[in-house]
TIZALO-906865 format. One line per field, with one value per atom (N, C-alpha, C): residue in one letter; atom name; x, y, z. Coordinates in nm, 3 decimals, decimal comma. Example, Ala and Ser with C-alpha at 12.3 -4.5 7.8 and 13.67 -1.06 7.14 Angstrom:
code = c(A | A | A | S | S | S)
site = c(N | CA | C | N | CA | C)
c1 = c(1,319 | 1,230 | 1,320 | 1,285 | 1,367 | 1,290)
c2 = c(-0,569 | -0,450 | -0,330 | -0,225 | -0,106 | 0,003)
c3 = c(0,780 | 0,780 | 0,780 | 0,708 | 0,714 | 0,787)
// end
This chain:
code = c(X | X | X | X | X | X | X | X | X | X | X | X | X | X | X | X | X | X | X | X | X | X | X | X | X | X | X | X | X | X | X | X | X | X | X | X | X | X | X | X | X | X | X | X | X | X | X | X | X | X | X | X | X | X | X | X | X | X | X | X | X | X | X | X | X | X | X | X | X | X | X | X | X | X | X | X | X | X | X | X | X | X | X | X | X | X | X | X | X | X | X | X | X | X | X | X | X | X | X | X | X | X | X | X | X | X | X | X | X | X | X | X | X | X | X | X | X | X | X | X | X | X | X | X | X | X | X | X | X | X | X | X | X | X | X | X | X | X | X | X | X | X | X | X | X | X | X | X | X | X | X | X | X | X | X | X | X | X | X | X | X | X | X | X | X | X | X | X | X | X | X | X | X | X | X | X | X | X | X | X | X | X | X | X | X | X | X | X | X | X | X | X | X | X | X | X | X | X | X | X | X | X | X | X | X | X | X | X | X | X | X | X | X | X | X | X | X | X | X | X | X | X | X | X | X | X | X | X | X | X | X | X | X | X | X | X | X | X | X | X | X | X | X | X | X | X | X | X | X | X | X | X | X | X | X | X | X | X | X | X | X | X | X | X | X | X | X | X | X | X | X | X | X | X | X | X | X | X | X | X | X | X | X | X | X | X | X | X | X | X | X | X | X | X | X | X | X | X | X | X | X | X | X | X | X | X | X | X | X | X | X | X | X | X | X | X | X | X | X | X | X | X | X | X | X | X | X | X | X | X | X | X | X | X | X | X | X | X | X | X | X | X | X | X | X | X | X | X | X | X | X | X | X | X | X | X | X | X | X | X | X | X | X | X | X | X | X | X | X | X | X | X | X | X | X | X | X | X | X | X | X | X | X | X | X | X | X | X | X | X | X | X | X | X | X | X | X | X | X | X | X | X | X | X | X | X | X | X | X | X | X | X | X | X | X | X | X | X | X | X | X | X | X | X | X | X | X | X | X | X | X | X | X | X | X | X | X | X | X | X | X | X | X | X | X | X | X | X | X | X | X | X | X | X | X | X | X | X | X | X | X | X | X | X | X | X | X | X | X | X | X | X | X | X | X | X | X | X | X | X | X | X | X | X | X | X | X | X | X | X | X | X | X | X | X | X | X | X | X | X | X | X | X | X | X | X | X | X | X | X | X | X | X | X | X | X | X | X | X | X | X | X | X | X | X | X | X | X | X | X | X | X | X | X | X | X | X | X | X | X | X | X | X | X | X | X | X | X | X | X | X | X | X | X | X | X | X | X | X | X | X | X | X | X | X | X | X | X | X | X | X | X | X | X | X | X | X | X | X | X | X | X)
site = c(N | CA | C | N | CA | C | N | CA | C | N | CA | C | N | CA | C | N | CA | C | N | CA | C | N | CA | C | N | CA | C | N | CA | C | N | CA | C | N | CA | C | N | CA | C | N | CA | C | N | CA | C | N | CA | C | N | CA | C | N | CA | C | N | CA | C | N | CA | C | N | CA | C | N | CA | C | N | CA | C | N | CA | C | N | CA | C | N | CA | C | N | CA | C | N | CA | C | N | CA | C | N | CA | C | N | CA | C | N | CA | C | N | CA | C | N | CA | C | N | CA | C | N | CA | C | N | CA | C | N | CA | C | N | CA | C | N | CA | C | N | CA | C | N | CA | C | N | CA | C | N | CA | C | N | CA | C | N | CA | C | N | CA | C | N | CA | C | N | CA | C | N | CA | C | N | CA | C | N | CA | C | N | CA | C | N | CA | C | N | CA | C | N | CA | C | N | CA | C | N | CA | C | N | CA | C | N | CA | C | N | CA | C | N | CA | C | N | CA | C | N | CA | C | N | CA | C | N | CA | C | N | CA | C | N | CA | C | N | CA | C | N | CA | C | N | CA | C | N | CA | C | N | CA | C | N | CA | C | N | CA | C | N | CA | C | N | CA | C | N | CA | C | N | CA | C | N | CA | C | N | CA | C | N | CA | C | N | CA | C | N | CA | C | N | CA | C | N | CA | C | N | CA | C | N | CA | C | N | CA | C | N | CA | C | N | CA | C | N | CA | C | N | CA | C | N | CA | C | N | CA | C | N | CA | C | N | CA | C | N | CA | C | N | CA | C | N | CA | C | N | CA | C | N | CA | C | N | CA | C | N | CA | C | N | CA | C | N | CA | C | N | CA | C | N | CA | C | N | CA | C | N | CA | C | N | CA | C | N | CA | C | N | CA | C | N | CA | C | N | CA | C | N | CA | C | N | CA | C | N | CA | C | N | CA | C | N | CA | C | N | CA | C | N | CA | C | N | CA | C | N | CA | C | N | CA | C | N | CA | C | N | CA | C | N | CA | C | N | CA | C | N | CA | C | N | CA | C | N | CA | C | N | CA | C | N | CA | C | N | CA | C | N | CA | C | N | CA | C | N | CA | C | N | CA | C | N | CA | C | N | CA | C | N | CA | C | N | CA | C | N | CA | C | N | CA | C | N | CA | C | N | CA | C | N | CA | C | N | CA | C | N | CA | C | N | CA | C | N | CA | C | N | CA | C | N | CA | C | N | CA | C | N | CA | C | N | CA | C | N | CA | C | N | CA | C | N | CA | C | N | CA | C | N | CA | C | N | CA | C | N | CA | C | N | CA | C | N | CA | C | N | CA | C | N | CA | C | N | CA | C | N | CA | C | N | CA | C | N | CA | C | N | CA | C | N | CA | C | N | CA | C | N | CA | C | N | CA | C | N | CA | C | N | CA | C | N | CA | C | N | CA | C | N | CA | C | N | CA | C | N | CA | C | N | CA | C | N | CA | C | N | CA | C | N | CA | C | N | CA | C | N | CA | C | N | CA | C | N | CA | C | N | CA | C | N | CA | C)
c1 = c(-0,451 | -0,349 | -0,250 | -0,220 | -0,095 | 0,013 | 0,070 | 0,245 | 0,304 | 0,432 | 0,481 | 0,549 | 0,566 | 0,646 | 0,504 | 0,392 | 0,248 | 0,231 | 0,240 | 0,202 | 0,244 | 0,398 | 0,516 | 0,455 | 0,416 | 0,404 | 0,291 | 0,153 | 0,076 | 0,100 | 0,168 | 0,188 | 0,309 | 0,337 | 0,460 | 0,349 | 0,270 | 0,144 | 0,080 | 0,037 | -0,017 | 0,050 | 0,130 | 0,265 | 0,288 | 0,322 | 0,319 | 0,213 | 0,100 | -0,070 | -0,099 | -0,030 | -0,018 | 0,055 | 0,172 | 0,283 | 0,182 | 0,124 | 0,066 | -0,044 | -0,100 | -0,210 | -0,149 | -0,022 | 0,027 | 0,048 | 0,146 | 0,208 | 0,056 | -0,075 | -0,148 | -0,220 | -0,219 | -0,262 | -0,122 | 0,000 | 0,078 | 0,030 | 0,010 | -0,080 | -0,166 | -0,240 | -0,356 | -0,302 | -0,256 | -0,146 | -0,125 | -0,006 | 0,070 | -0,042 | -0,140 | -0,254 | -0,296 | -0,336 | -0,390 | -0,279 | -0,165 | -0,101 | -0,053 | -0,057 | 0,008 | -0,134 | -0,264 | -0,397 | -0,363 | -0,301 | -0,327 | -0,193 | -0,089 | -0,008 | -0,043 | -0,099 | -0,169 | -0,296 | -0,392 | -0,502 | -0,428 | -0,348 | -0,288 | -0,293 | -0,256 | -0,297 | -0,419 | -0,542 | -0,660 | -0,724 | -0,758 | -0,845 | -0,946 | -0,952 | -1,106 | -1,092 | -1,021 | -1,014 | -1,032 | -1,010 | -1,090 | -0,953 | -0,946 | -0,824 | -0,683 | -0,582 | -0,457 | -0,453 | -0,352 | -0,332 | -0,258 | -0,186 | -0,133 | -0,218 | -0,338 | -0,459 | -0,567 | -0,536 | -0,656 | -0,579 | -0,477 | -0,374 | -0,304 | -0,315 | -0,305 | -0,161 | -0,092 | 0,079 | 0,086 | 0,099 | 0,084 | 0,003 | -0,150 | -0,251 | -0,211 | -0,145 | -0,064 | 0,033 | 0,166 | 0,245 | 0,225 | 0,124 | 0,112 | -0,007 | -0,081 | -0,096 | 0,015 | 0,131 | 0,210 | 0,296 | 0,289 | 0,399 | 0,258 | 0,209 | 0,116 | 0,066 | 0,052 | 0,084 | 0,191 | 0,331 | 0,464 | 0,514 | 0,437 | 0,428 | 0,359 | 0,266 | 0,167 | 0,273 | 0,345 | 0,397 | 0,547 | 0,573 | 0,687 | 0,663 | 0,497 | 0,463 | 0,387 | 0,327 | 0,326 | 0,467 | 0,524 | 0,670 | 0,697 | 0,682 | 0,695 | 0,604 | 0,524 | 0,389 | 0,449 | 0,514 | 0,544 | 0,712 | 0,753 | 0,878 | 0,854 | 0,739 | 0,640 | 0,608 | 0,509 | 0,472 | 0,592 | 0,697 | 0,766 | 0,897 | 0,891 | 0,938 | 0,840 | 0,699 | 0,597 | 0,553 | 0,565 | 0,532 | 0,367 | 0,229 | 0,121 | 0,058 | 0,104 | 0,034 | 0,117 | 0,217 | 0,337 | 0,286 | 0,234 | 0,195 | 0,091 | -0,008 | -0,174 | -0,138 | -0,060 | -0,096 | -0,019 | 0,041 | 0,126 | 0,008 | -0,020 | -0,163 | -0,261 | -0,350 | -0,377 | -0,326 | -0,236 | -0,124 | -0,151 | -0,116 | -0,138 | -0,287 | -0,326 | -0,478 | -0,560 | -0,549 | -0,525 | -0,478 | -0,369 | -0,317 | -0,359 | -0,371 | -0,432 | -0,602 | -0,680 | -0,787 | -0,780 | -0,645 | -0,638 | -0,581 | -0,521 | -0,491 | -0,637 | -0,685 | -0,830 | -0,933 | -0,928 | -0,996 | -1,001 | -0,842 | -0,765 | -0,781 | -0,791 | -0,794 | -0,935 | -1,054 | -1,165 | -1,268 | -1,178 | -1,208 | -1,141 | -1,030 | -0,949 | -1,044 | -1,137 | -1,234 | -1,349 | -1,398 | -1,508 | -1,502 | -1,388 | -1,355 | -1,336 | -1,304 | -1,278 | -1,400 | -1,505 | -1,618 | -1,697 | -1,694 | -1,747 | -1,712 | -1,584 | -1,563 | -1,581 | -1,690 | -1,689 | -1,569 | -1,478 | -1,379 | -1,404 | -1,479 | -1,541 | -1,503 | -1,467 | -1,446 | -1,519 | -1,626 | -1,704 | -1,660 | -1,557 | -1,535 | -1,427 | -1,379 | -1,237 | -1,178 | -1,069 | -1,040 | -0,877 | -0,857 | -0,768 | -0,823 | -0,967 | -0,967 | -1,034 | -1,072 | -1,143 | -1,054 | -0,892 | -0,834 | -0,764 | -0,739 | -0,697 | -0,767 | -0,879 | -1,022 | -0,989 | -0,966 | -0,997 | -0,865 | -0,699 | -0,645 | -0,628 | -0,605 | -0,619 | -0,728 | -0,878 | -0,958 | -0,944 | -0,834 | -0,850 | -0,775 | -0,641 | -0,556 | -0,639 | -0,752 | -0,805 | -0,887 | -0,972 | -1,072 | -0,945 | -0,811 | -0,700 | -0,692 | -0,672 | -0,653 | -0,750 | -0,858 | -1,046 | -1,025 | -0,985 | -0,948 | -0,861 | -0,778 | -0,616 | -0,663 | -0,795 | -0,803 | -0,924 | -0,981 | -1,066 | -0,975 | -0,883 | -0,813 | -0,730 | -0,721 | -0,642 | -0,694 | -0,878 | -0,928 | -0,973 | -0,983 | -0,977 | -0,858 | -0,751 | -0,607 | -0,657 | -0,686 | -0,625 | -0,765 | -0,861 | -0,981 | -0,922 | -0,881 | -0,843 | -0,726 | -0,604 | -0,509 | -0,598 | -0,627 | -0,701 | -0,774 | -0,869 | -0,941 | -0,801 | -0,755 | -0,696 | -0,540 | -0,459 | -0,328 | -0,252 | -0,129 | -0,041 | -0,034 | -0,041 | -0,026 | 0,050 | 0,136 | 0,238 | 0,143 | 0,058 | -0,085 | -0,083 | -0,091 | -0,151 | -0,048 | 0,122 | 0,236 | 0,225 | 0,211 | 0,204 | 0,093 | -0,024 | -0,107 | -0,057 | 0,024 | 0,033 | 0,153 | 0,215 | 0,366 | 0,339 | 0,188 | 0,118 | 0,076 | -0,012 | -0,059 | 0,041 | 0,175 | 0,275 | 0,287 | 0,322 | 0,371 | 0,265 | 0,081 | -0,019 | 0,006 | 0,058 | 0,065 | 0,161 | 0,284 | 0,418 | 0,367 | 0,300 | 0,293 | 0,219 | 0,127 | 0,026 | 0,078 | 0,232 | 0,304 | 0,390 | 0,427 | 0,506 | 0,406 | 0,326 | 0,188 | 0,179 | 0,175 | 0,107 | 0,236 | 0,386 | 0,490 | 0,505 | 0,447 | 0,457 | 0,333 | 0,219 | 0,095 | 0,181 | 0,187 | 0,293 | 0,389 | 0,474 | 0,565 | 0,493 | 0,448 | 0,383 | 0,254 | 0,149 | 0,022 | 0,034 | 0,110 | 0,069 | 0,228 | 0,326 | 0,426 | 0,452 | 0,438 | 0,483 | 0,341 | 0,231 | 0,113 | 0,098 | 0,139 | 0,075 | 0,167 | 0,276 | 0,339 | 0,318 | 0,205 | 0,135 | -0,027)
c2 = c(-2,719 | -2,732 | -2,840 | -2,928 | -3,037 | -2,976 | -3,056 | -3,029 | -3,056 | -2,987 | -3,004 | -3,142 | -3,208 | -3,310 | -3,447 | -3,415 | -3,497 | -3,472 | -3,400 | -3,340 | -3,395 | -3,431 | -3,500 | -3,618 | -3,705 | -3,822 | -3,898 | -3,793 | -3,832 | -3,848 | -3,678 | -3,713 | -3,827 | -3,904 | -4,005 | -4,133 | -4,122 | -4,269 | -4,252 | -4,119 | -4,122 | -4,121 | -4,092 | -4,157 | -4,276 | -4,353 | -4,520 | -4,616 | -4,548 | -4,605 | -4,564 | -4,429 | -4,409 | -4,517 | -4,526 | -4,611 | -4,790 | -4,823 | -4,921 | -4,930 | -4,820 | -4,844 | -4,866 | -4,767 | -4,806 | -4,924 | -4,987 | -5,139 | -5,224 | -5,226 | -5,273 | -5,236 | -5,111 | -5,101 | -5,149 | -5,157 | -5,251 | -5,394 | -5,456 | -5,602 | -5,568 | -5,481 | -5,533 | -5,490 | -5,408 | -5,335 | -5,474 | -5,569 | -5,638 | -5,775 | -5,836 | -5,926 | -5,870 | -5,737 | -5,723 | -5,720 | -5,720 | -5,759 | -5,861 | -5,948 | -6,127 | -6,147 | -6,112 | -6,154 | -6,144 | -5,980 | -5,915 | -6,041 | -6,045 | -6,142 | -6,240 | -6,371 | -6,493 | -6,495 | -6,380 | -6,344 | -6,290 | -6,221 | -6,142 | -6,191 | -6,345 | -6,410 | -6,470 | -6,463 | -6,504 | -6,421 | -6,390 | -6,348 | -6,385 | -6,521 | -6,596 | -6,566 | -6,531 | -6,528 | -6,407 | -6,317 | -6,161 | -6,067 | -5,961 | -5,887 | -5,908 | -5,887 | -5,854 | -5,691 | -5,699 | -5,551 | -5,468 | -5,561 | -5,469 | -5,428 | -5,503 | -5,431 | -5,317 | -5,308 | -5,187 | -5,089 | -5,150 | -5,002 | -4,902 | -4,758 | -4,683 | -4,628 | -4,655 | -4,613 | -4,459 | -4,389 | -4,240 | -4,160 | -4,220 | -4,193 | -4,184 | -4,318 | -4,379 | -4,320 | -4,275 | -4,225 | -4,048 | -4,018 | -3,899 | -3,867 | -3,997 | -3,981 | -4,008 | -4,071 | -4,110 | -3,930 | -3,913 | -3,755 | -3,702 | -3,649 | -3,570 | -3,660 | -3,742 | -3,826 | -3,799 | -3,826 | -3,763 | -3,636 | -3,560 | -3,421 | -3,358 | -3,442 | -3,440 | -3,447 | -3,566 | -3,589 | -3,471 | -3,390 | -3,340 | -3,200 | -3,189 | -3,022 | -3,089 | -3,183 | -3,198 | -3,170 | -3,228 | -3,259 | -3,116 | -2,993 | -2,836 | -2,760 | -2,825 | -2,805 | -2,827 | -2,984 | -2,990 | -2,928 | -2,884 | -2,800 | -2,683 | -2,623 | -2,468 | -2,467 | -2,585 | -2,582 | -2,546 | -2,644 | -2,682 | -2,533 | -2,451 | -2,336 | -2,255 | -2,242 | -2,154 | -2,106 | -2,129 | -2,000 | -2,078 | -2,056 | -2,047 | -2,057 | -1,907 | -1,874 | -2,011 | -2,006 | -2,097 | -2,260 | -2,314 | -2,406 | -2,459 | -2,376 | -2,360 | -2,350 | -2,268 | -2,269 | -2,419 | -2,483 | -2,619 | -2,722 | -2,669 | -2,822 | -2,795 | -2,653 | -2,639 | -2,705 | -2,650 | -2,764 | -2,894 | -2,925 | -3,075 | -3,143 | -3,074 | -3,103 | -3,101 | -3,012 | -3,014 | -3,119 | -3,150 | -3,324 | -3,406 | -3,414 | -3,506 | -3,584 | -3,444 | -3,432 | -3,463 | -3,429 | -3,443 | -3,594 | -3,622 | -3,821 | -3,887 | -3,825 | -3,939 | -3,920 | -3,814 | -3,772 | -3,876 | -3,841 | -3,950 | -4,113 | -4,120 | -4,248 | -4,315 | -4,232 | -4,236 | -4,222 | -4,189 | -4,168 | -4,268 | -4,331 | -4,461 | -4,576 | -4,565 | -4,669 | -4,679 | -4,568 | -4,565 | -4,535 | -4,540 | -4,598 | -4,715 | -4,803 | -4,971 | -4,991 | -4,971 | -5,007 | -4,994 | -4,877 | -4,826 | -4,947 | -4,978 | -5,080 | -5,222 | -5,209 | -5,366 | -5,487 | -5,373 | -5,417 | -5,421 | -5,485 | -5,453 | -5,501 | -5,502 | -5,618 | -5,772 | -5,744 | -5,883 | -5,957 | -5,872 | -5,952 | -6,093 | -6,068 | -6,179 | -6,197 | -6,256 | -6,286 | -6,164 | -6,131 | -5,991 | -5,882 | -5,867 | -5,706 | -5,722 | -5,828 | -5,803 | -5,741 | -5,832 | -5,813 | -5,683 | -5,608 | -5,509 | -5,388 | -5,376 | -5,289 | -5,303 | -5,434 | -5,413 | -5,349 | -5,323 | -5,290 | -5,136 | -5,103 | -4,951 | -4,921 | -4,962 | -4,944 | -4,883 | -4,958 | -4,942 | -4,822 | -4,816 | -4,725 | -4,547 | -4,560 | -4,448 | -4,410 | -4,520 | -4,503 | -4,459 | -4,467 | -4,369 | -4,279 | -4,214 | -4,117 | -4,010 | -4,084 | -4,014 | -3,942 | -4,049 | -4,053 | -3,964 | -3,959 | -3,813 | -3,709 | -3,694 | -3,551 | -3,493 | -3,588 | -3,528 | -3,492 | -3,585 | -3,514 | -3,417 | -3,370 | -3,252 | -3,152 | -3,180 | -3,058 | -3,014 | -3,107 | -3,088 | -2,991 | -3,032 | -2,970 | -2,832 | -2,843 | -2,666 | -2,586 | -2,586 | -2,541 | -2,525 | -2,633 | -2,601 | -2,522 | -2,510 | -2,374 | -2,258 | -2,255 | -2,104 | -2,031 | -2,132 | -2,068 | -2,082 | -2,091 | -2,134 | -2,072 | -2,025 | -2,024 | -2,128 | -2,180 | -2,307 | -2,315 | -2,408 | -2,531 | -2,618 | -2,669 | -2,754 | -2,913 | -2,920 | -3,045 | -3,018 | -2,975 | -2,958 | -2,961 | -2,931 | -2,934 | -3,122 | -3,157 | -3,305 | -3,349 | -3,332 | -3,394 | -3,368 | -3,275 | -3,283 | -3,356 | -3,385 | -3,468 | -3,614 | -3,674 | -3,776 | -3,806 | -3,696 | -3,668 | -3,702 | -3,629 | -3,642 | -3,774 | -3,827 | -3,976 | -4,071 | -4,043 | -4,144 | -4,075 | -3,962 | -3,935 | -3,979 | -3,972 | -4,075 | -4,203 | -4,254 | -4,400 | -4,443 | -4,360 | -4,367 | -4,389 | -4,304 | -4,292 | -4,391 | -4,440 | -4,564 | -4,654 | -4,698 | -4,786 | -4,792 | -4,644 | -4,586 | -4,666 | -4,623 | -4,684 | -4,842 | -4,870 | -5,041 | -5,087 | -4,987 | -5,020 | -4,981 | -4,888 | -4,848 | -4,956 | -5,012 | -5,096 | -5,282 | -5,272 | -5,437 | -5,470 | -5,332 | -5,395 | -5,330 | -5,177 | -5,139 | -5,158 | -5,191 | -5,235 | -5,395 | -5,413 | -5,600 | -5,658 | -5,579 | -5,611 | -5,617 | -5,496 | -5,452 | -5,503 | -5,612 | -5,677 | -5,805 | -5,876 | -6,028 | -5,993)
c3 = c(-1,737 | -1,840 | -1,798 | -1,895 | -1,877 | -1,825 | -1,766 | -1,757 | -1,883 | -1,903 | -2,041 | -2,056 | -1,937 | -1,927 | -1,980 | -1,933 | -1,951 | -2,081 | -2,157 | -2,277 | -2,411 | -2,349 | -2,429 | -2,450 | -2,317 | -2,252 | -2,400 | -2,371 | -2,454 | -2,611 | -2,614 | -2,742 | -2,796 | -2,764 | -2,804 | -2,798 | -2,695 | -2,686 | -2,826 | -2,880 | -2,974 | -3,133 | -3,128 | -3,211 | -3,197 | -3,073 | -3,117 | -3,140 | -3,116 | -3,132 | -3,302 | -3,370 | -3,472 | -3,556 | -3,543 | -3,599 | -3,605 | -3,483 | -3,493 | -3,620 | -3,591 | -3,731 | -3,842 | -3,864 | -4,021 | -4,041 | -3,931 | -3,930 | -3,988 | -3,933 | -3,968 | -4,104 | -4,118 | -4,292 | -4,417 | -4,330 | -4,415 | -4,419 | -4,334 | -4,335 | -4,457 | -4,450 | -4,535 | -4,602 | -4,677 | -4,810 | -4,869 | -4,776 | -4,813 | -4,850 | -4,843 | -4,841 | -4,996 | -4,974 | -5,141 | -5,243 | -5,209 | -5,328 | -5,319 | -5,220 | -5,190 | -5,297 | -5,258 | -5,380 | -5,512 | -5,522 | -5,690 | -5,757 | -5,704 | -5,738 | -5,819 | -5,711 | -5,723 | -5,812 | -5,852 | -5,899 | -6,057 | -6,065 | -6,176 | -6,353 | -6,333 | -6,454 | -6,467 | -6,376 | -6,389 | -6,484 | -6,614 | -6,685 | -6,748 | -6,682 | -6,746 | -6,907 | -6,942 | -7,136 | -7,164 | -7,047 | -7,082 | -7,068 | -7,062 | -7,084 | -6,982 | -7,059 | -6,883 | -6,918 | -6,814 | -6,768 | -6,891 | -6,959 | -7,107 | -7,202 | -7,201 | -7,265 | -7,248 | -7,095 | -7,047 | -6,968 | -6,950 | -6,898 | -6,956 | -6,948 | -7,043 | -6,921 | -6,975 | -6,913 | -6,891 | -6,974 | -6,956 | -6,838 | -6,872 | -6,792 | -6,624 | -6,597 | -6,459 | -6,393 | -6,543 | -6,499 | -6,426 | -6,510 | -6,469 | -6,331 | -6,279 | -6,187 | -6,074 | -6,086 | -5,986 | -5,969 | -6,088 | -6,071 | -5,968 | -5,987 | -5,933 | -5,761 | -5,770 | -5,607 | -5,547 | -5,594 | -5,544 | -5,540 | -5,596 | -5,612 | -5,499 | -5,432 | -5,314 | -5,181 | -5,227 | -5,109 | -5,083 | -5,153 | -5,150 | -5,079 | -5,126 | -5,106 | -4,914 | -4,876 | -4,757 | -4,668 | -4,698 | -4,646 | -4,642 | -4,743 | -4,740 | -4,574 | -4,602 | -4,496 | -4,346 | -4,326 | -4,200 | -4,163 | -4,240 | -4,237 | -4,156 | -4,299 | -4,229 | -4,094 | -4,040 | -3,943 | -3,804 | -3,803 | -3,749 | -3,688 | -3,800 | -3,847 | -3,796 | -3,738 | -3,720 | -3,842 | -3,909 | -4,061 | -4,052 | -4,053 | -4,021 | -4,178 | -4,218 | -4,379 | -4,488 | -4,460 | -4,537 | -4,523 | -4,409 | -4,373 | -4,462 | -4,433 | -4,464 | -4,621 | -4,704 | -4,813 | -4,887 | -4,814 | -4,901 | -4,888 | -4,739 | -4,706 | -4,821 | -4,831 | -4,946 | -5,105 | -5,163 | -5,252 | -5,247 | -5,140 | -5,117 | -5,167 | -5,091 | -5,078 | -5,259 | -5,319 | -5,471 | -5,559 | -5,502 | -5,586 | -5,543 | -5,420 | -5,362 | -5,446 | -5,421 | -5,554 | -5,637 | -5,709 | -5,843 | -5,870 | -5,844 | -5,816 | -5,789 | -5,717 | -5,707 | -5,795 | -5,837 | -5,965 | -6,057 | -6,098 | -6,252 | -6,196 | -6,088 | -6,010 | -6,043 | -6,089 | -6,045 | -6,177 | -6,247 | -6,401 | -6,480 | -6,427 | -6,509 | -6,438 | -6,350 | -6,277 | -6,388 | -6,414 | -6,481 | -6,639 | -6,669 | -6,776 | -6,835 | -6,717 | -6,734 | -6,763 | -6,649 | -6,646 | -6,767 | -6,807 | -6,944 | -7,047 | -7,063 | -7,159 | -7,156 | -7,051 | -6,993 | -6,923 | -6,840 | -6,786 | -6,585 | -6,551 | -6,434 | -6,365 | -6,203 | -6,107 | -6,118 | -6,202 | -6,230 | -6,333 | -6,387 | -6,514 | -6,516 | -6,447 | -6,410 | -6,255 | -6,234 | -6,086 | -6,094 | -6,199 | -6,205 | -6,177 | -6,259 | -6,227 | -6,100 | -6,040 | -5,906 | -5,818 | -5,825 | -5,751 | -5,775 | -5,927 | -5,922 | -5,880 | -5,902 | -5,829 | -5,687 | -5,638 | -5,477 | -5,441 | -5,470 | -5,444 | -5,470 | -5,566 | -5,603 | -5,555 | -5,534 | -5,442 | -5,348 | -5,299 | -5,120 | -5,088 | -5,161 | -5,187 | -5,196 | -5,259 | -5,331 | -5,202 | -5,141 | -5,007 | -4,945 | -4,874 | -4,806 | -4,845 | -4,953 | -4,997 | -4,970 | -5,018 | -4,989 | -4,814 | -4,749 | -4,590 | -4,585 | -4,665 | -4,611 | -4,638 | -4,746 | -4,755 | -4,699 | -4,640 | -4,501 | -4,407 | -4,386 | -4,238 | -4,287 | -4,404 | -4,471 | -4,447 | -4,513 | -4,418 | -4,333 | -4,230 | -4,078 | -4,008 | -4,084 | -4,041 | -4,096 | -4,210 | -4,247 | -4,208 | -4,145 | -4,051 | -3,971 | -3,887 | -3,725 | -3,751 | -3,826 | -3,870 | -3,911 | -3,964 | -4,002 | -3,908 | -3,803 | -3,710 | -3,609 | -3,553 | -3,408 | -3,428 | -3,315 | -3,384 | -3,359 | -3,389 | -3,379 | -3,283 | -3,203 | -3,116 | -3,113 | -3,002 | -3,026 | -3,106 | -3,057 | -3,097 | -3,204 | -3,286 | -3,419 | -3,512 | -3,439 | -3,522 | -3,561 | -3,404 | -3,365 | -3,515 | -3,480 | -3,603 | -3,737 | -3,725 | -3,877 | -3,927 | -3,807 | -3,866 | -3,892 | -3,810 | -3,802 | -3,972 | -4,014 | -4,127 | -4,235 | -4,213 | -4,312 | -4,328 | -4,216 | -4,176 | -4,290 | -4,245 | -4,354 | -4,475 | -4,544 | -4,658 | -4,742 | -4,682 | -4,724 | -4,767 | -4,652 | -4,627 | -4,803 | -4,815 | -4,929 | -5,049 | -5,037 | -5,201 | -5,188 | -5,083 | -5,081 | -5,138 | -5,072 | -5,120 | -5,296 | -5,342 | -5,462 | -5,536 | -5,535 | -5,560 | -5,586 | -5,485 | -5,539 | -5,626 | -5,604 | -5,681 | -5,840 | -5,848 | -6,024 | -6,009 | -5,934 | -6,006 | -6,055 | -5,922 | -5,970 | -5,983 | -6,003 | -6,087 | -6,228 | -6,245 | -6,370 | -6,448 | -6,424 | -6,484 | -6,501 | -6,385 | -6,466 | -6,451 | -6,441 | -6,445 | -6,568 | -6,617 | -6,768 | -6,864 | -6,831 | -6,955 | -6,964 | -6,881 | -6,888 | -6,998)
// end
């Protein structure tokens, strides 16, 4: 068994090795929209974003994304507090919107497509596909490690480690609605008025 003083040690390495990854999925965050930008009025003669974006549809995935992030944030409170059942059932919660955002995420994809609005169609929707794309492949990613977390809670009892992973967790889930936040303000708002 570690010393508690070793224990600390690691877990703070793995917190700033954490923090590093985000810094770097901000790079690429920040690249696909330096693209969607510069790409944004390319429509080859084919639609902009005020034509195939359905506002409502969006808005109500962003409530339900931020709604995600509020009931995590409940989760690492729980944890932090010991409450176990309290924990487990927000990650649960979470884990539900989470779903449910990639769902609507995933059905407004194959809806474009349906109408002949495809990444092939122009140098916009390529770039808007590859960004909300990528966004959606994270998300896909948070809720595997969502349920990794709430397995290893259910079988195991709390662990100072696992308080640790999950504040990590909180940390990429935030990060996501911040992301999601600028994706709603500058592809489907001043996207969708060119």
């Amino acid at each position: 068994m570690k010393h508690p003083i070793e224990a600390v040690a690691v877990q703070e390495k793995k917190t700033i090795g954490f923090w590093m990854y985000l810094m770097t999925d901000l790079i690429l965050f920040a690249s696909l929209f330096a693209t969607f930008a510069v790409l944004r009025g390319q429509t080859a003669g084919g639609p902009s974003g005020s034509d195939i974006f359905n506002m409502p549809f969006v808005l109500l995935e962003t409530m339900i994304l931020l709604s995600s992030s509020f009931t995590v944030g409940l989760a690492v409170l729980g944890s932090r507090r010991g409450y176990k059942k309290q924990t487990i059932c927000w990650l649960v919660v979470t884990f539900v919107l989470g779903a449910t955002f990639l769902t609507l995420e995933l059905t407004e994809f194959t809806r474009l497509v349906a109408e002949g609005y495809s990444w092939q169609r122009s140098a916009f929707l390529s770039a808007f596909f590859t960004l909300v794309g990528t966004h959606g492949l994270h998300i896909a990613v948070g809720l595997l490690w969502l349920v990794v977390l709430i397995v290893r809670l259910i079988k195991f009892r709390f662990r100072q480690s696992d308080i640790h992973r999950l504040a990590l967790f909180g940390l990429f889930w935030h990060f996501l609605d911040v992301v999601w936040i600028f994706i709603f303000s500058i592809v489907y708002l001043i996207g969708g008025l060119t």
